[in-house]
Wavefront OBJ file of the C-alpha trace (Angstrom):
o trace
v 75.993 150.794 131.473
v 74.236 150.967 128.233
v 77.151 148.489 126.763
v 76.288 146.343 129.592
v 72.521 146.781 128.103
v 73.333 145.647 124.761
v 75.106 142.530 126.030
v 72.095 141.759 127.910
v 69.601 142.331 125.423
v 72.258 140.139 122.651
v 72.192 137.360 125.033
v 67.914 137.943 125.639
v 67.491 137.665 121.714
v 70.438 135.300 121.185
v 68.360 133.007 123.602
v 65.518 132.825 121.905
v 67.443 132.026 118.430
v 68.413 128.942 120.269
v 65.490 127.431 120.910
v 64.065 127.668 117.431
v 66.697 126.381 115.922
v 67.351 122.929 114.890
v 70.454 122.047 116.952
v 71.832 118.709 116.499
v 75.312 116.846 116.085
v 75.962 116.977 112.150
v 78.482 114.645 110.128
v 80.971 116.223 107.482
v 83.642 114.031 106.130
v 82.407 111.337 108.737
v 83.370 113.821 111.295
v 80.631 114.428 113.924
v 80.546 117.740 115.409
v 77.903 117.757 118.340
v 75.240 120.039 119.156
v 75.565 122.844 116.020
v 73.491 124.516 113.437
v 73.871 125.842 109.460
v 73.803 129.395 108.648
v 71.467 128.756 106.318
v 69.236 127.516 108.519
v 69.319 129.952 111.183
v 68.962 133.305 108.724
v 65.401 132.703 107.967
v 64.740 131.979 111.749
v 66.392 134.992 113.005
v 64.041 137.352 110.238
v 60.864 135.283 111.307
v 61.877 136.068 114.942
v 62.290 140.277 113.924
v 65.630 140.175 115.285
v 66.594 141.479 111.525
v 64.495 142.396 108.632
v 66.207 140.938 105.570
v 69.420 138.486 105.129
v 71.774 141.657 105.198
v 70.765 142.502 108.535
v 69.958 138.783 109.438
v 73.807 138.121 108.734
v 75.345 141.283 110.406
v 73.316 139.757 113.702
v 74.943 136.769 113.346
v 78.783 138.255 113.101
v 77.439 140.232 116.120
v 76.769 136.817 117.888
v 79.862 135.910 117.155
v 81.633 138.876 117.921
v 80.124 138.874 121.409
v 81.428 135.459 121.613
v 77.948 133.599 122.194
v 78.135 132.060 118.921
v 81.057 130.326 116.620
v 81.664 128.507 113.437
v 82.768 124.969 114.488
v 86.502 124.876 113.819
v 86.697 128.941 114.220
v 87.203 129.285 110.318
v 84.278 131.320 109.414
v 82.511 134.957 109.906
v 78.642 133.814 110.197
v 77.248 133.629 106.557
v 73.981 132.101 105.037
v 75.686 128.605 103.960
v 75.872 125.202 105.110
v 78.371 126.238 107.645
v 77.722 124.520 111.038
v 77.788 127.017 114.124
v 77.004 126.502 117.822
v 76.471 128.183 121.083
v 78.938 128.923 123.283
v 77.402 128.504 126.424
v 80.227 127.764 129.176
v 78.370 124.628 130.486
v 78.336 123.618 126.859
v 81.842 124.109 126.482
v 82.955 122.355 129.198
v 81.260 119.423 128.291
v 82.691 119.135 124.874
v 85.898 119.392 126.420
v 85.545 116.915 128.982
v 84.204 114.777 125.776
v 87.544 115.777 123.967
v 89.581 114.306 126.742
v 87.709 111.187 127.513
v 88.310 110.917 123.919
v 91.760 110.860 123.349
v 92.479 109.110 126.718
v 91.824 105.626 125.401
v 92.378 102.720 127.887
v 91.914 98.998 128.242
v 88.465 98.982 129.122
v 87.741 101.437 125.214
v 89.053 98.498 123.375
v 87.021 96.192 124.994
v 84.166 98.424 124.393
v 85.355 98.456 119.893
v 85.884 95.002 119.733
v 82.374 94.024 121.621
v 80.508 95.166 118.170
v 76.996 94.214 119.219
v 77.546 96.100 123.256
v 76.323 92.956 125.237
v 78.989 93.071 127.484
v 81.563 90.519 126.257
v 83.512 89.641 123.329
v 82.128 86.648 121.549
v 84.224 84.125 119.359
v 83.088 86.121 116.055
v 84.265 89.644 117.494
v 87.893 87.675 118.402
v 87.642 86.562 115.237
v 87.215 90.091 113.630
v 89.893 91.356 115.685
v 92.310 89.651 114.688
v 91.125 89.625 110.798
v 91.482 93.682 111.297
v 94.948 92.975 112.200
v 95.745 91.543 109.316
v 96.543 87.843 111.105
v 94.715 85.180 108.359
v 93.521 82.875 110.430
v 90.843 79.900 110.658
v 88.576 79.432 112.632
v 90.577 75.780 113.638
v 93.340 77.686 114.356
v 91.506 80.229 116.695
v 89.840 77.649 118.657
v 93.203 76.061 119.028
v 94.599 79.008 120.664
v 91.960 80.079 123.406
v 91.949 75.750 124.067
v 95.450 76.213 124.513
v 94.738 79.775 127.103
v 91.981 77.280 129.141
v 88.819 78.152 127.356
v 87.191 74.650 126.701
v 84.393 75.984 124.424
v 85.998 78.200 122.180
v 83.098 78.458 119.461
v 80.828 79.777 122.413
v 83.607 82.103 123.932
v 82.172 85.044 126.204
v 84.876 87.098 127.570
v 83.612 89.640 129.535
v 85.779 92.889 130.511
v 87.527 90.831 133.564
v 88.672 87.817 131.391
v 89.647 90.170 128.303
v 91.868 91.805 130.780
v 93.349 88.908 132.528
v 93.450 87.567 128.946
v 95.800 90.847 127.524
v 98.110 90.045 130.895
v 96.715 93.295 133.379
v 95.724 96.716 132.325
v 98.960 98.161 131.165
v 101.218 97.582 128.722
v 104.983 96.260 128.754
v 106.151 95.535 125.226
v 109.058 94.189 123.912
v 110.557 94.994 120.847
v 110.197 91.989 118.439
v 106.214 92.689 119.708
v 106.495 95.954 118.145
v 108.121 94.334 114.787
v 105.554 92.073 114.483
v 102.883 95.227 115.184
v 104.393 97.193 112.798
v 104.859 94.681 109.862
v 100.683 93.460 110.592
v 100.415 97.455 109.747
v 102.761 97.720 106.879
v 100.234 96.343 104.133
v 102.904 96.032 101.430
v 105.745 94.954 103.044
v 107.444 97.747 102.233
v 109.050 98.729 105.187
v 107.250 101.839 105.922
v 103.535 103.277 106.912
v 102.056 105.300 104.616
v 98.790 107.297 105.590
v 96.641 105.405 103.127
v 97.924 102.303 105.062
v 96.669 103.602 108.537
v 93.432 104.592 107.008
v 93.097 101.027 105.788
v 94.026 99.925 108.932
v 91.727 101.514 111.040
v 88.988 101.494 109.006
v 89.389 97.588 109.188
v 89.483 97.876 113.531
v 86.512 100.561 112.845
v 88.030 102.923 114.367
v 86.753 106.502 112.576
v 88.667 109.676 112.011
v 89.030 112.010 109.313
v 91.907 112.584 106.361
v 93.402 115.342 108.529
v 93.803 113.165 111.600
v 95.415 110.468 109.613
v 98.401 113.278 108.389
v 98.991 114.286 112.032
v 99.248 110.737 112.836
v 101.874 110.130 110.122
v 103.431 113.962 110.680
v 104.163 114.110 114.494
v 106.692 111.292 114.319
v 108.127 111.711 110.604
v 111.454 112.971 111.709
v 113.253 112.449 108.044
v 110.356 114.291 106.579
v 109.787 111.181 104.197
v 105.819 111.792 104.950
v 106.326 107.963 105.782
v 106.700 106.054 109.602
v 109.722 103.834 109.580
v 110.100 100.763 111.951
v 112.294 103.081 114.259
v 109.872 106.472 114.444
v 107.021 103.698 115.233
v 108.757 102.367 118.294
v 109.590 105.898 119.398
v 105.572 107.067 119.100
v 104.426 103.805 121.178
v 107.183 104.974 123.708
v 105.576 108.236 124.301
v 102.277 106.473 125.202
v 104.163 105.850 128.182
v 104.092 101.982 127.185
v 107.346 100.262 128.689
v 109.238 99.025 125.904
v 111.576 96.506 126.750
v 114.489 95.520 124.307
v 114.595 91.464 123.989
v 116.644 91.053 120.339
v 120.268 92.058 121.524
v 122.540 90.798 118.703
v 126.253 88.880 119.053
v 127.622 92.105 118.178
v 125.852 93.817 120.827
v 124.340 96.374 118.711
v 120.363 96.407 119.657
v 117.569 95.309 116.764
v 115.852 98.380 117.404
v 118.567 100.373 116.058
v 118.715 98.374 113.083
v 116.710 99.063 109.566
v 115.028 96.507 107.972
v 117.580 94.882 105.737
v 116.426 94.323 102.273
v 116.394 91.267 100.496
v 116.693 90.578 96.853
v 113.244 89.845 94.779
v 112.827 86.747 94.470
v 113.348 85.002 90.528
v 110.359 83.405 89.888
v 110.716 79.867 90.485
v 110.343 77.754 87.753
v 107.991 74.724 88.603
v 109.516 72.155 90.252
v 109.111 68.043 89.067
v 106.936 67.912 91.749
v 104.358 70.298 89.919
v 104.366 68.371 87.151
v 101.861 65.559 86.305
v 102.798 62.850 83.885
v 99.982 61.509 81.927
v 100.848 57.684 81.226
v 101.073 55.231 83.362
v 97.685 56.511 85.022
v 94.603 54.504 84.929
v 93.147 54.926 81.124
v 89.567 57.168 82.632
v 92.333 59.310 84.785
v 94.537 59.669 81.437
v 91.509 60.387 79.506
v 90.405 62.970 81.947
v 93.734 65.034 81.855
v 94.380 65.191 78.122
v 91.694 67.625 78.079
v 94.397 70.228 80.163
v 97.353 68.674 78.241
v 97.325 72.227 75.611
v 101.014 71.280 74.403
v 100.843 67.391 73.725
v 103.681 66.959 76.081
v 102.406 64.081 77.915
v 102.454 66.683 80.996
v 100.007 68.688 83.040
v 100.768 71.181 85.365
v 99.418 70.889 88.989
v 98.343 74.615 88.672
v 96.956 74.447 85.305
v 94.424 72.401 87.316
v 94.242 73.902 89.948
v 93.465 77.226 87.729
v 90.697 74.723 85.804
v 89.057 74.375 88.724
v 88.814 77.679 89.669
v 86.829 78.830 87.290
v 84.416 75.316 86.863
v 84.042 76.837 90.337
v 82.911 80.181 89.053
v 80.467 78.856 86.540
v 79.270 76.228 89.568
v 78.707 79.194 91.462
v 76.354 81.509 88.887
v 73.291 82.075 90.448
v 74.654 80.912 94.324
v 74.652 84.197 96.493
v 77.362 83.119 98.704
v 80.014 86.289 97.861
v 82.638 84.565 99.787
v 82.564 81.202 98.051
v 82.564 82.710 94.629
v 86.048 82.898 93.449
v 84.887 85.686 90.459
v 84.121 88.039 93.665
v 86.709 89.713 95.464
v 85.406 89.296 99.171
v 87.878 87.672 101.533
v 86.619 85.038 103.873
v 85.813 85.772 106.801
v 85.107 89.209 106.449
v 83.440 91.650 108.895
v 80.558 92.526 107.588
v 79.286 95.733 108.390
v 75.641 97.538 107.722
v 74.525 96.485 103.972
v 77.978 94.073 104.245
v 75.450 91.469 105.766
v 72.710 91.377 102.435
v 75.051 92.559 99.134
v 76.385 90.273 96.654
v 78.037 92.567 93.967
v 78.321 95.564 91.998
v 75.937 95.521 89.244
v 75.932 98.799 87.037
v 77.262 102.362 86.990
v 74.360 104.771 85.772
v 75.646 108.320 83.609
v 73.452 110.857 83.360
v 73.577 112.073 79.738
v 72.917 115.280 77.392
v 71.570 112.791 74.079
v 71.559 109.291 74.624
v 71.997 108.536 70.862
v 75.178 110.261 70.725
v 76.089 108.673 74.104
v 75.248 105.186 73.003
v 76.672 105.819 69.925
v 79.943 106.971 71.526
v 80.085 103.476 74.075
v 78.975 101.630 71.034
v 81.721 102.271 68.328
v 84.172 103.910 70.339
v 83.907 101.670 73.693
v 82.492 98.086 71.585
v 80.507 97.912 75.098
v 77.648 95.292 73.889
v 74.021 96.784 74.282
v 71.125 95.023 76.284
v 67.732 94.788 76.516
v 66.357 97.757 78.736
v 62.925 97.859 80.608
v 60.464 100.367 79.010
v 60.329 103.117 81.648
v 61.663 106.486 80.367
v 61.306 107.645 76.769
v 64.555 107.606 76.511
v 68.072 104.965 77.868
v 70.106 102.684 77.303
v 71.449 99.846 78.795
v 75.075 98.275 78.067
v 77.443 95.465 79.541
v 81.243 95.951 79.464
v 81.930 92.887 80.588
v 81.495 91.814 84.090
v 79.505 95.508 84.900
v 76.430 97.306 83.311
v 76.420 101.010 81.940
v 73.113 102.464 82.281
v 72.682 106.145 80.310
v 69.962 108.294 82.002
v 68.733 110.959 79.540
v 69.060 114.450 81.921
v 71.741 117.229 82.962
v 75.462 115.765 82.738
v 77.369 116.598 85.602
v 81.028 115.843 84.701
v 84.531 117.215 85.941
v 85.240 120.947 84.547
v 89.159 120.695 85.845
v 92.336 120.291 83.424
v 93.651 117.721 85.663
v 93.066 113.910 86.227
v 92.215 114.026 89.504
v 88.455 112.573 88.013
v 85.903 110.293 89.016
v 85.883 107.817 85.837
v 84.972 104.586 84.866
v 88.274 102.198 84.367
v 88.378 99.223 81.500
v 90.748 97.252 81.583
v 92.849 96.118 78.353
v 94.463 92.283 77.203
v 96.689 94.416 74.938
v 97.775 97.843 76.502
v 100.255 98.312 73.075
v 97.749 99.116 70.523
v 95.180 101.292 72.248
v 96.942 104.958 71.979
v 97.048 103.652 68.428
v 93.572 102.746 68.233
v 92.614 106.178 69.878
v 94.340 108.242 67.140
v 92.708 106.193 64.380
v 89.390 106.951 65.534
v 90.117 111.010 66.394
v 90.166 110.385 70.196
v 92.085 112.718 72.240
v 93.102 111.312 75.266
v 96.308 111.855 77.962
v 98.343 109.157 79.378
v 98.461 109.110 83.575
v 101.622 108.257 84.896
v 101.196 108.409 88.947
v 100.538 105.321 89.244
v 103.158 102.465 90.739
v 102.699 98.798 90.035
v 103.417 98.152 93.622
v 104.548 100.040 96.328
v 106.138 102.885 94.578
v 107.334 103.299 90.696
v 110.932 103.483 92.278
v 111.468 107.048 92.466
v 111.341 106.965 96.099
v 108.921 109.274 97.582
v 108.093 111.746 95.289
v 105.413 111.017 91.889
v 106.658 109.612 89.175
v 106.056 112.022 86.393
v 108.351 109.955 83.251
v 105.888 108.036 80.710
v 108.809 105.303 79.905
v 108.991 103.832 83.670
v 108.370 100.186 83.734
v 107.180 100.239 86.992
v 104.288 102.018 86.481
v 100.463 100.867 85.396
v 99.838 102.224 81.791
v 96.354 104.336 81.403
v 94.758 106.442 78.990
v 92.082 108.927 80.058
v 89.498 110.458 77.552
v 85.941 111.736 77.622
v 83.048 110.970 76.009
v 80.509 113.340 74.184
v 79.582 114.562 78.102
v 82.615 115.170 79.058
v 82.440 112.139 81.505
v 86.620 110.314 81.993
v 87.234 106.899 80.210
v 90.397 104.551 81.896
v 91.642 102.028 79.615
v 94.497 100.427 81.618
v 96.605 97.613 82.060
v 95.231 97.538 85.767
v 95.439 93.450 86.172
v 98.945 94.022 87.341
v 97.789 95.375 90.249
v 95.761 92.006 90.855
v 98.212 89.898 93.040
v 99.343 93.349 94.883
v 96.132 94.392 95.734
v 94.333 90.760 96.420
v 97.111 88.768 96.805
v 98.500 86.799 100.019
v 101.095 88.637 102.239
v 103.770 86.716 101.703
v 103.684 87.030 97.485
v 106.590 87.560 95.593
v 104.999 90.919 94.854
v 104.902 92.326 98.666
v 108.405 91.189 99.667
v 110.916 93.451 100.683
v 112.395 93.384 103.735
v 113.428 90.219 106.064
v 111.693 91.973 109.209
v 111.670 88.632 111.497
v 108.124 89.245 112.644
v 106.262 86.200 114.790
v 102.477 85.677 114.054
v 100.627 87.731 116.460
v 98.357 85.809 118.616
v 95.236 86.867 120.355
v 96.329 88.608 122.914
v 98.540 90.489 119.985
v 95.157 91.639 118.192
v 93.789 93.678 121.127
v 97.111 95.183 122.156
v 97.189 96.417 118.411
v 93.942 97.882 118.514
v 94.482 99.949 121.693
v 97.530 100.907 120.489
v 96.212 102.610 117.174
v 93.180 103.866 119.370
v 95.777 105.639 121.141
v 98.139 106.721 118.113
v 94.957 108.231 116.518
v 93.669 109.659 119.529
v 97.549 111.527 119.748
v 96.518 112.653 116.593
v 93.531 113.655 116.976
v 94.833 116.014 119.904
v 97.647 117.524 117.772
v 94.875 118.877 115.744
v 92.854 120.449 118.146
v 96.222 121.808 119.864
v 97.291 123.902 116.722
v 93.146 124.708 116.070
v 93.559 126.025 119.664
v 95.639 128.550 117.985
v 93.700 129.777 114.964
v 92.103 133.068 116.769
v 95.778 134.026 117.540
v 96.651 133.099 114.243
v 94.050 135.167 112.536
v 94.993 138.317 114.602
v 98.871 138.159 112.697
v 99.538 138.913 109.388
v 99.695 135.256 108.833
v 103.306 135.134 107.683
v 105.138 131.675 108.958
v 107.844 133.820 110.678
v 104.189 135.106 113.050
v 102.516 131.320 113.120
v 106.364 129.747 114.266
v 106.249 132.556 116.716
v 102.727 130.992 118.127
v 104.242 127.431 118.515
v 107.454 128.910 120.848
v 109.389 127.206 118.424
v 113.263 127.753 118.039
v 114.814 128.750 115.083
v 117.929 127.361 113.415
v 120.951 128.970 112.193
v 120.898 126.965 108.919
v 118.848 124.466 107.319
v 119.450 120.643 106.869
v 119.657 120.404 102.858
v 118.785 117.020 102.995
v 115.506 117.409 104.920
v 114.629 120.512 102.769
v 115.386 118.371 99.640
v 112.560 116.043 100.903
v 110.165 118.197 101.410
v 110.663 119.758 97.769
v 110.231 116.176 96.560
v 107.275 115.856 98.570
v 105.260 118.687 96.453
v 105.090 116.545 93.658
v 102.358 114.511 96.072
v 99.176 115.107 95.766
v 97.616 116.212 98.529
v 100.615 116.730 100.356
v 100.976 120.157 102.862
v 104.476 121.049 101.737
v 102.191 121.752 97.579
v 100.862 125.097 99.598
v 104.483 126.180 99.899
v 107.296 127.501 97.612
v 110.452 126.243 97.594
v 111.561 129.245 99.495
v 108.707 129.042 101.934
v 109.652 124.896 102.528
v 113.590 126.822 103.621
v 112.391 129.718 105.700
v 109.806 127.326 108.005
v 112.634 124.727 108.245
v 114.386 127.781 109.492
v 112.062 128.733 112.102
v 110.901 125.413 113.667
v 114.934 124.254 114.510
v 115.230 121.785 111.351
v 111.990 119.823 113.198
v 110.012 118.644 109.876
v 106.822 117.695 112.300
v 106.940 121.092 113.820
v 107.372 122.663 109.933
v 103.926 120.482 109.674
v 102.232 122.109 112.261
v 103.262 125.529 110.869
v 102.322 124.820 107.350
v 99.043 123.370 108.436
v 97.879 126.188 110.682
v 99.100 128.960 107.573
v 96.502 126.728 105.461
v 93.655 126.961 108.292
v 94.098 130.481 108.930
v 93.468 131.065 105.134
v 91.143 128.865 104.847
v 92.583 126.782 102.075
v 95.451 124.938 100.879
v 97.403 124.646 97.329
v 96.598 121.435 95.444
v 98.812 120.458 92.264
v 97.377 117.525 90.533
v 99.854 115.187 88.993
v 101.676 115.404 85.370
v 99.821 113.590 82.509
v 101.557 112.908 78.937
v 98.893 114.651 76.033
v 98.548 112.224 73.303
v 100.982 110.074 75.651
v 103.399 112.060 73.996
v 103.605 115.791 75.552
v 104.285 115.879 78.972
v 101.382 118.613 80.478
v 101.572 119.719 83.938
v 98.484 120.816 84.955
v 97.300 123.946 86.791
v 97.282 124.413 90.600
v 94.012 124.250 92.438
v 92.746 124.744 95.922
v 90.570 122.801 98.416
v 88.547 124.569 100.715
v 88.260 123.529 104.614
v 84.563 124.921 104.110
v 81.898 122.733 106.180
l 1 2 3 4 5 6 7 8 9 10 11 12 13 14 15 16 17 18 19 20 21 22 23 24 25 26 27 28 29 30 31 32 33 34 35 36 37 38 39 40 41 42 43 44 45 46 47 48 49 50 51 52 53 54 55 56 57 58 59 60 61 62 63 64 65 66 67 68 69 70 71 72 73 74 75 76 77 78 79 80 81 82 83 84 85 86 87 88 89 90 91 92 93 94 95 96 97 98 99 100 101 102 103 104 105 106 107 108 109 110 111 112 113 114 115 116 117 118 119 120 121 122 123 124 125 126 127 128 129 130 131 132 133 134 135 136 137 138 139 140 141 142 143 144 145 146 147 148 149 150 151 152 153 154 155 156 157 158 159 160 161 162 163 164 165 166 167 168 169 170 171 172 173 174 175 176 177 178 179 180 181 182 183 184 185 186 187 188 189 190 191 192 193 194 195 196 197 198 199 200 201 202 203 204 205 206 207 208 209 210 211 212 213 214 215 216 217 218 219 220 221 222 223 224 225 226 227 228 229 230 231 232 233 234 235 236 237 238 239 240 241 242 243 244 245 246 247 248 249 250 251 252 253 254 255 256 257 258 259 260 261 262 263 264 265 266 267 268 269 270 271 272 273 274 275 276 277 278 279 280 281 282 283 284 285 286 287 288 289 290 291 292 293 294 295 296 297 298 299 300 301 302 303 304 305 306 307 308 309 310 311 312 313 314 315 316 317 318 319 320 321 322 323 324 325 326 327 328 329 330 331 332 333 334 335 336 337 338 339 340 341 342 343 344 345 346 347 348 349 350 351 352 353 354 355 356 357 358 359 360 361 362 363 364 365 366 367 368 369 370 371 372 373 374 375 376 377 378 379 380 381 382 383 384 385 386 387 388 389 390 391 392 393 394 395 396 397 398 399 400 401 402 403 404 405 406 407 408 409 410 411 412 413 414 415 416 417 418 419 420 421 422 423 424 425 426 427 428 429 430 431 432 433 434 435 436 437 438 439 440 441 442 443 444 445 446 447 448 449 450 451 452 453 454 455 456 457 458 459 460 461 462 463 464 465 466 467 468 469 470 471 472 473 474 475 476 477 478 479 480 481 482 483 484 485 486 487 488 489 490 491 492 493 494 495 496 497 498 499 500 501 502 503 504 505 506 507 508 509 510 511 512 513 514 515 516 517 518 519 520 521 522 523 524 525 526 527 528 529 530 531 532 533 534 535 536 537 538 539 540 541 542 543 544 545 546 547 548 549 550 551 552 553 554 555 556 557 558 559 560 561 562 563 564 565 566 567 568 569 570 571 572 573 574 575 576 577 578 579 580 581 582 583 584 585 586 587 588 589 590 591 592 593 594 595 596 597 598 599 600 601 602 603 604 605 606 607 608 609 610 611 612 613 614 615 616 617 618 619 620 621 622 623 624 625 626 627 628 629 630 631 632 633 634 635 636 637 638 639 640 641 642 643 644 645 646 647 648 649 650
C-alpha cells in the first residue's frame, strides 16, 4: 500500500512539474522531436516547486521520474541530468499519439507527394512546383520544353497549370505503382550524381535535400545500410531495384536481351574515358576572307598570329564581357561569376541573396593577425568603417576577411577534420616551398579525390603521390584558426559541370530522360526509401532498454536481433569492412578488426544486419569511435592522427 502511495504522490508532484514547464517540439540536427523539455530547464522548476531543495536532490527526482517510467530522455540514451538534454512525459495518450504520428510517417502514399511538391499548400501543383520537381530530379529542363510536354498530356495552358490531387493522380497513371526496369535505370542514374555507378550517402542527402525532403545523417546510413549486401557502404544499380521491390512496387522486367539473360542482372558496363577531343575544323574560325570591320574585330582574340580563332576562345571572351556587364546587376542567375543554376528553387533567404560577401575571425591581436594575412597570406587590405577600436578589413580575391578583435575560438584537435578558410592556388608546385621559406608549418591532406574516388576503391586514400587526388596544405595562423591553399579548380567541371562531361562518365547505363510523370514517381519513391529508413532506426532504438540491461557485448546485442550465426565468415565481405574504417565517419571505425569478424559471425555473413549490431553497441554506449583521416607533416611524414569520439548527446 504505501508503494502504491509513493506512486501516487510521484505522479501528484510529477503533474504539477508538467505544467510549469516549457514543453514544446525542439529541433537538434534538423530533427524535430515533439512535445519535450531540457534538463536544464526543468531543475530550477522542480526546486522553485519544493519538490527538491538543491540540484542534487532536484536531479535524483528526476532519475526517480524516470525510473517510475513517467518521464524519459528522448531517444532513451540518458539518466535525467541538468543539461540541454530534451525529456518528455510519458503519458499513454501521449504515447500513442506519437506513434500513430510515427506510422503515418513512414507510410508515405500518393496523395504525401502531392502534398511536397504543392510548396505553397493551395491545393494544386502549379507550373513552377512541376518545374521544381523535376529540377530536384536532376532532369535540366526549360521551361519550352516543359510546356511542350503537359501540351503534349492535353493541358492547353501549360504556364497557368493547376493540377489538383485528382489530375496529379490521373496524371502519374492511378495510385499505385507498376515499374519497369529501364524506369528504374533511368531513376537510379537521375540519383547517381557522378555517374559513377553507385549511391553514395552524400548523394541521397543531396538528393533529398533538393526534393526537400528532411531527415537526419543517421537516417541517410540506414538508408544506404539496409540494402548494402557487398558491404561496399555504397547502393549498386541491382541492391536499388531490390529496395523499390520491397515497397511492394510491381517491377516488371521490359529489357530482355538476344541472349536471354535479363538487364537487371547485368552491371553497368564501363566505358573507356573519353581522349579529349581535339577541336574539330569546324571550331575553327579563319580570319581572311571576312569583311575588313569583322577581321578587325577578331584579331583582337587571334593571341598566336595564326590567322585563326577558336569558336570557344570566343565564346570564353564573352563570358566574362558578360561578367563585367553584369557588376552591379543583382540577377544571381544571369551572372556567370556566380555559381547559381537557373532555375533554381529558391527557398527562405534563396528568394533576396545575391552572394557571399566576407568571412569574419574573431582574433587574440589584430596586428599580429593582420600582419600574419598580410605577409604570409598577400591578402590586400581595405578601407574599414570606424566602429571598434580595433579591425581590419581584407579582400582575398573574390571574398572579404574581416578580423574582430575578441576571444579566438579555433579547433583544439590534431586532426584535419577543421572548419577553415580554402585559397585556391594558379601554381600548386611552389607553395610547400614557399611555406618552408617563410617558417610555416603546415600538413598536406590527402582524402580528397578529384572526382568520384582517388581510385582506391572504397576505402581513403592515404598516399601523398596519387594523381588523382586534389593537392592541399593546411596551416594556422597566430590563432590557431586552419589555412587551405589548394589546387581546388579541378574540382570545377565535377562539381558545376553538365552531366554528361567528360569528367562524370563512367558507365553506358542506357537511361531515357525522365518525363513528368517520372519526377513525381521519383519523389514518392525516395519519400518511401527514407521513410524505410527512418523505421529501421526506430526498430533497433526500440531495443536500447534491452540493450542497456546486457553487458553490451555484440555476442548479447546479435542475441536481441534473433539473428543467426554463421559457421565461418566471408573473407571478402570482412575485407570490406576493414577497408571501410579508413572512412570517416563510417560505423565499422568503432570496431576492431576482430570485432568487424566476430559480428560478421553472429549476424549469418548479413553486412546490413552487422550494421544494425554495430549501431545499437554505439547507442547503448552512447558514442561511437571516429578516426580522422592521414595527413603528410611537412607533406613529407605521413601522421595518422589520434582517434576521437562523437557523442549522440542532444
Amino acid at each position: 500500500m504505501a508503494s502504491s502511495d509513493n506512486t501516487q504522490l510521484l505522479r501528484s508532484q510529477a503533474k504539477r512539474l508538467q505544467e510549469n514547464l516549457d514543453i514544446k517540439n525542439r529541433k537538434y540536427h534538423f530533427k524535430t522531436y515533439r512535445s519535450c523539455f531540457e534538463g536544464s530547464d526543468a531543475v530550477p522548476v522542480i526546486i522553485k516547486l519544493q519538490l527538491a531543495q538543491n540540484e542534487a536532490d532536484a536531479i535524483a527526482f528526476g532519475n526517480q521520474l524516470i525510473d517510475a517510467k513517467i518521464i524519459t530522455h528522448v531517444t532513451g540514451n540518458h539518466r535525467f541530468e541538468k543539461k540541454k538534454y530534451f525529456y518528455k512525459f510519458l503519458n499513454p495518450s501521449n504515447d500513442a499519439d506519437d506513434e500513430k504520428e510515427f506510422e503515418l510517417r513512414r507510410a508515405f502514399t500518393v496523395k504525401d507527394t502531392f502534398k511536397l511538391l504543392d510548396n505553397d499548400g493551395d491545393g494544386t501543383i502549379s507550373f513552377g512546383e512541376l518545374k521544381q520537381a523535376m529540377i530536384a530530379c536532376d532532369m535540366q529542363v526549360s521551361d519550352q520544353e516543359i510546356h511542350r510536354m503537359l501540351r503534349e498530356r492535353g493541358f492547353s495552358d501549360p504556364a497557368n497549370v493547376a493540377l489538383d490531387y485528382a489530375g496529379y493522380v490521373e496524371l502519374l497513371g492511378g495510385k499505385s505503382l507498376r515499374l519497369s526496369i529501364s524506369e528504374l535505370y533511368a531513376y537510379f542514374h537521375a540519383l547517381d550524381l557522378d555517374g559513377s555507378g553507385y549511391l553514395t550517402a552524400a548523394e541521397l542527402r543531396h538528393v533529398m535535400t533538393n526534393m526537400n525532403i528532411k531527415c537526419d545523417d543517421g537516417e541517410v546510413d540506414e538508408m544506404v545500410a539496409m540494402y548494402d549486401e557487398d558491404g561496399n557502404g555504397r547502393v549498386q544499380v541491382e541492391e536499388f531495384i531490390a529496395l523499390v521491390k520491397s515497397f511492394g512496387v510491381e517491377v516488371y522486367d521490359d529489357l530482355v536481351c538476344a541472349d536471354g539473360v535479363p538487364e537487371e542482372d547485368r552491371k553497368l558496363d564501363a566505358v573507356p574515358e573519353k581522349a579529349e577531343q581535339e577541336e574539330s575544323a569546324a571550331g575553327q574560325i579563319q580570319i581572311s576572307g571576312l569583311p575588313a570591320e569583322v577581321q578587325a574585330a577578331l584579331k583582337h582574340f587571334d593571341f598566336t598570329n595564326s590567322g585563326v580563332v577558336s569558336s570557344k576562345g570566343l565564346q570564353r571572351a564573352a563570358e566574362l564581357l558578360k561578367v563585367e556587364a553584369m557588376a552591379g546587376v543583382k540577377d544571381p542567375e544571369s551572372n556567370p561569376a556566380l555559381h547559381w543554376a537557373q532555375g533554381r528553387q529558391k527557398r527562405g533567404l534563396g528568394k533576396v541573396i545575391y552572394k557571399a560577401n566576407h568571412i569574419a575571425l574573431i582574433v587574440k591581436d589584430v596586428g599580429r593577425s593582420a600582419t600574419f594575412y598580410s605577409n604570409v597570406m598577400g591578402f590586400q587590405q581595405i578601407r574599414r568603417p570606424n566602429f571598434d577600436r580595433h579591425g581590419a578589413w581584407f579582400t582575398m580575391g573574390n571574398l572579404e576577411l574581416h578580423l574582430i578583435k575578441g576571444v579566438p575560438l579555433v579547433h583544439s584537435g590534431d586532426d584535419l577534420i577543421v572548419g577553415h578558410i580554402s585559397i585556391e592556388t594558379f601554381d600548386i608546385e611552389k607553395v610547400p616551398g614557399m611555406l618552408r621559406q617563410m617558417g610555416v608549418p603546415f600538413r598536406q591532406n590527402v582524402s580528397v579525390p578529384k572526382g568520384k574516388d582517388s581510385g582506391g576503391g572504397i576505402g581513403t586514400n592515404a598516399a601523398n603521390n596519387n594523381d588523382m587526388i586534389v593537392r592541399q596544405y593546411f596551416f594556422r595562423d597566430p590563432d590557431g584558426y586552419y589555412i587551405e591553399v589548394c589546387n581546388c579548380d579541378v574540382l570545377t567541371k565535377y562539381c558545376l559541370g553538365a552531366k554528361n562531361a567528360p569528367e562524370l562518365l563512367s558507365y553506358e547505363e542506357g537511361a531515357r530522360n525522365l518525363s513528368i510523370e517520372d519526377a513525381g514517381k521519383l519523389i514518392g519513391i525516395m519519400q518511401r526509401w527514407t521513410a524505410k529508413g527512418q523505421q529501421e532506426k526506430h526498430d533497433r532504438q526500440a531495443l536500447l532498454e534491452k540493450a542497456k540491461a546486457t553487458d553490451h557485448s555484440l555476442k548479447a546485442l546479435a542475441g536481441l536481433f534473433g539473428y543467426k550465426a554463421a559457421t565461418t565468415v566471408d573473407e571478402a565481405l570482412l575485407a570490406t569492412l576493414i577497408t571501410r574504417k579508413s572512412v570517416w565517419g563510417d560505423i565499422c571505425q568503432s570496431m576492431t578488426e576482430d570485432q568487424l569478424r566476430e559480428v560478421l559471425l553472429l549476424c549469418g555473413n548479413s553486412v546490413p544486419h552487422a550494421d544494425n549490431v554495430m549501431k545499437l553497441k554505439a547507442e547503448v554506449e552512447g558514442q561511437r569511435r571516429m578516426q580522422a583521416p592521414a595527413f603528410y607533416e611537412d607533406g613529407n611524414v605521413l601522421t595518422k592522427p589520434k582517434p576521437s569520439t562523437l557523442d549522440d548527446d542532444m
